[in-house]
N, C-alpha and C positions, 0 to 999 in steps of 0.2 A: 665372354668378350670383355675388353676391357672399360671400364667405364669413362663416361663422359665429363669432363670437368672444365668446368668454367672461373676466367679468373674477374673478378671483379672491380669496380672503381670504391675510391673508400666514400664516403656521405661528406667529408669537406673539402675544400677547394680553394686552391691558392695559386697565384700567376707570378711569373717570374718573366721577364722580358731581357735576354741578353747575349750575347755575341756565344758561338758553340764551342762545345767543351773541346781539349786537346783529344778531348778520346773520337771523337766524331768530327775531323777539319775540313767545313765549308768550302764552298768554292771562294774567291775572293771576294773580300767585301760583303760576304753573306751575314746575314746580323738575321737570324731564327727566336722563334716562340718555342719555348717549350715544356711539357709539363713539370714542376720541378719536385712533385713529392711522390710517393708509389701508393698505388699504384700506375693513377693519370692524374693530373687534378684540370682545375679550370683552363681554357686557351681564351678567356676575354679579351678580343684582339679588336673590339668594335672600336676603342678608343686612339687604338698605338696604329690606327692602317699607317702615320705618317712616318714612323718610326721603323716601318718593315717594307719599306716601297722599293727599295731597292735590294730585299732580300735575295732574288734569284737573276742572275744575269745570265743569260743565254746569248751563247751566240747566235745571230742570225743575218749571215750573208746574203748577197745583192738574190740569189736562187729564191732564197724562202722568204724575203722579205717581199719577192712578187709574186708567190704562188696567189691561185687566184681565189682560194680560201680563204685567205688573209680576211678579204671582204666581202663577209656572207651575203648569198641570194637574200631578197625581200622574202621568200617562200621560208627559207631557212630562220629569218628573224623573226617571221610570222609563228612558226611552230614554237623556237623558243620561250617565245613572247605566255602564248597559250598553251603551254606544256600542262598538264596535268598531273606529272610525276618527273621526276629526273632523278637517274639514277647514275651514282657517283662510284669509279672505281677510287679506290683505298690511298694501295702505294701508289706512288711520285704523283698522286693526284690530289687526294684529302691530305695525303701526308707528305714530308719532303722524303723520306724513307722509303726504300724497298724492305718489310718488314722481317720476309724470310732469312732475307741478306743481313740485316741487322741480327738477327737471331744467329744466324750460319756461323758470320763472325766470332761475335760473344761466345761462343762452342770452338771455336777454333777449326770454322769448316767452310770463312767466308770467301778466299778466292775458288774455290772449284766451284761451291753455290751460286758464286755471283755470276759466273761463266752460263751456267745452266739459266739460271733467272734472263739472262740478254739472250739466249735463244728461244724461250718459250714467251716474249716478249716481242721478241721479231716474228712470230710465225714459224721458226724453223726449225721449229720439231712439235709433238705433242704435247699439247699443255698436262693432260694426266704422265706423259712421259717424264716431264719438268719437276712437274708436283715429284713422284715417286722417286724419284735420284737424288733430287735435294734434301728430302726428309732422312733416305734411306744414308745420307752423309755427314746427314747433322743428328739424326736420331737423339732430340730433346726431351731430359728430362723434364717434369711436370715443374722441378726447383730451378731448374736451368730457367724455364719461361720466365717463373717469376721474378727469379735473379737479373736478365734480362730486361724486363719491363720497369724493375726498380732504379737500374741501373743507365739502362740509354731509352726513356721516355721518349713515344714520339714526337714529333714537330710537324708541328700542323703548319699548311702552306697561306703566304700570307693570303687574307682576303676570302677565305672559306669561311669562315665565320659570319661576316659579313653577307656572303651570299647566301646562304643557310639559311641566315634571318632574313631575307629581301624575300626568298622564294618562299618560306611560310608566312610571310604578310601577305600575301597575294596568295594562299590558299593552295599551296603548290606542294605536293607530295615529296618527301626526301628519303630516300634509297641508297647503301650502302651496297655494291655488288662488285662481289672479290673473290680474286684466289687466294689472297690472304684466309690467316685464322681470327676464326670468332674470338676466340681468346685475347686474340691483340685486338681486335677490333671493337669489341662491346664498349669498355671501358673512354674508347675515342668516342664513337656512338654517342654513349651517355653526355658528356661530356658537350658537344655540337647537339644534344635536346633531340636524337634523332632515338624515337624506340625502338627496341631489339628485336621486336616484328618485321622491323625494317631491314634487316641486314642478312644478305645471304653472302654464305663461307663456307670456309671448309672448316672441318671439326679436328683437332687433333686428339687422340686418343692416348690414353694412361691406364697401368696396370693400377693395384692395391697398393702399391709400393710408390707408388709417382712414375716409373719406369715408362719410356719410349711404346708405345703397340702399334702406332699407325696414326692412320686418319681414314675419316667414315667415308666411302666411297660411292656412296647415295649423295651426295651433294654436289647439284649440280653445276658447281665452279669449279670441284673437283678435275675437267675432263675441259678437251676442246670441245667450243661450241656453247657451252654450259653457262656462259653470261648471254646468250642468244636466248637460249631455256629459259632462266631466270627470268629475264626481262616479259616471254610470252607469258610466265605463270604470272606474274605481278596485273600484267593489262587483265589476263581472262578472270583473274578474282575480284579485283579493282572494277574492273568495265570499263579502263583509262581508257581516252581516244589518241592525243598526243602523249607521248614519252620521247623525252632526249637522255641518250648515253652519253656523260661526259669520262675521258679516262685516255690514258696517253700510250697504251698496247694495243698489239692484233687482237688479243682475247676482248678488247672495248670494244672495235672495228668490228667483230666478228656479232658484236650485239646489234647491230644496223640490219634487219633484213626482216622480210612480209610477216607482220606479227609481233613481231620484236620490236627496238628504237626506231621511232622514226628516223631520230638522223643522230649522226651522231659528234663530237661537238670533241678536240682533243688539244685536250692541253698539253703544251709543249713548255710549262715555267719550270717541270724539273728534271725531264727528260726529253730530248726531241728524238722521233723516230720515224724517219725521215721518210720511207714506205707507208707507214701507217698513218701521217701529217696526210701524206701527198692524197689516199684516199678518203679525206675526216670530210664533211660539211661545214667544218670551220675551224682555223688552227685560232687557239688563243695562247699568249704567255703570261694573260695576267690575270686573275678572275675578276677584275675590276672592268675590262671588254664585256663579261658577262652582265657582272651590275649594271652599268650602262644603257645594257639594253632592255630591259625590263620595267614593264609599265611603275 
């Protein structure tokens, strides 16, 4: 079988704070963080929040501006308050990127990807379906990834940094839970002080050669349901009482249930999805709602 490879962050780190490249155009007026050397380097954003406050503009009409989400139950502020873990999905949540789609692209496979990614996001098909179509159309090599991550570094969404740090000053577990790949995602991880214990993914697989083989299909992000999984195995090894899911997909949504998050908590600053808002315990657009509420 083909072996396992992982890509790493380099030991230094440098910040760069500046409007996004032509190769990646924002929404308007977006003004992004992001890593500027390869393979990630630092996202020290604790100082520039005032520089990035206006990074993500969403629309949000007279409908969503009254959903009654907007303002969480006392129950709901109470668990987040006393959370003992929180576990963060990736894309358009840690990151302002869908990571597959940014990869799909850079391969020259990103409109049909990106199509697949909006339906295994909506619920409207199988997330292992999702997973397998999209890989099976971009089929990366192990140099393509790299080429990739050298190339369109992630950007980290304003104000995760910041809440990362509020929720480990208060003793508060932090969790990485994605259909994304470990590969793209250790290197973030590192990066936001979050160890690689912490993150469940999916694994993509390489031949001797660097060559495309798959992805490990024991991981349970891999599949529908599988952030629901994830989240059970975290409480029963942990002994956590509260956990909140934050994350802006059905596959987040789908982590809400007996066992699993207690509630679950969705951000809508870089994607809204307007079925899965309407069922969340609290829509936020800014993580700055979150900091707010925390002891």
């Amino acid at each position: 079988m083909a072996g396992l490879i992982n890509l790493r962050a380099g030991p230094n780190h440098s910040l760069s704070l500046h409007q996004s490249s032509s190769v990646r155009p924002p929404s308007a007026s977006q003004t992004t963080v992001r890593f500027t050397t390869p393979l990630f380097r630092s996202t020290r954003l604790c100082q520039t929040r005032h520089l990035v406050a206006a990074a993500l503009e969403v629309s949000k009409d007279s409908s969503l501006a009254s959903l009654a989400n907007r303002q969480p139950s006392k129950g709901v502020i109470e668990t987040w308050r006393s959370a003992d873990a929180v576990c963060f999905d990736v894309d358009s949540t840690v990151c302002l990127d869908e990571g597959i789609d940014e990869l799909a692209d850079f391969c020259g496979a990103g409109q049909a990807v990106a199509e697949w990614t909006a339906k295994a996001m909506t619920g409207t098909v199988p997330f292992e379906e999702a997973l397998a179509t999209r890989l099976s159309l971009i089929k990366p090599s192990l140099s393509q990834v790299e080429e990739c991550l050298q190339k369109r570094p992630p950007r980290i969404s304003p104000g995760m940094v910041d809440l990362i740090k509020k929720l480990k000053a208060n003793n508060t577990e932090v969790f990485l839970v994605s259909g994304g790949f470990r590969q793209m995602i250790k290197p973030v991880a590192s990066d936001l002080g979050i160890p690689p214990e912490n993150i469940i993914a999916n694994q993509l697989l390489f031949g001797t050669s660097g060559e495309y083989a798959g992805f490990d299909p024991t991981e349970p992000t891999s599949r529908s349901g599988g952030k629901a999984l994830a989240v059970q195995q975290i409480r029963q090894e942990h002994g956590y009482k509260n956990i909140v899911m934050v994350g802006d997909g059905a596959t987040d949504l789908e982590a809400r249930q007996p066992g699993g998050a207690d509630i679950f908590i969705c951000y809508a600053g870089v994607q809204l999805r307007e079925a899965v808002a309407a069922k969340a315990d609290w829509v936020v657009f800014d993580f700055e709602e979150l900091i707010r509420e925390l002891p």
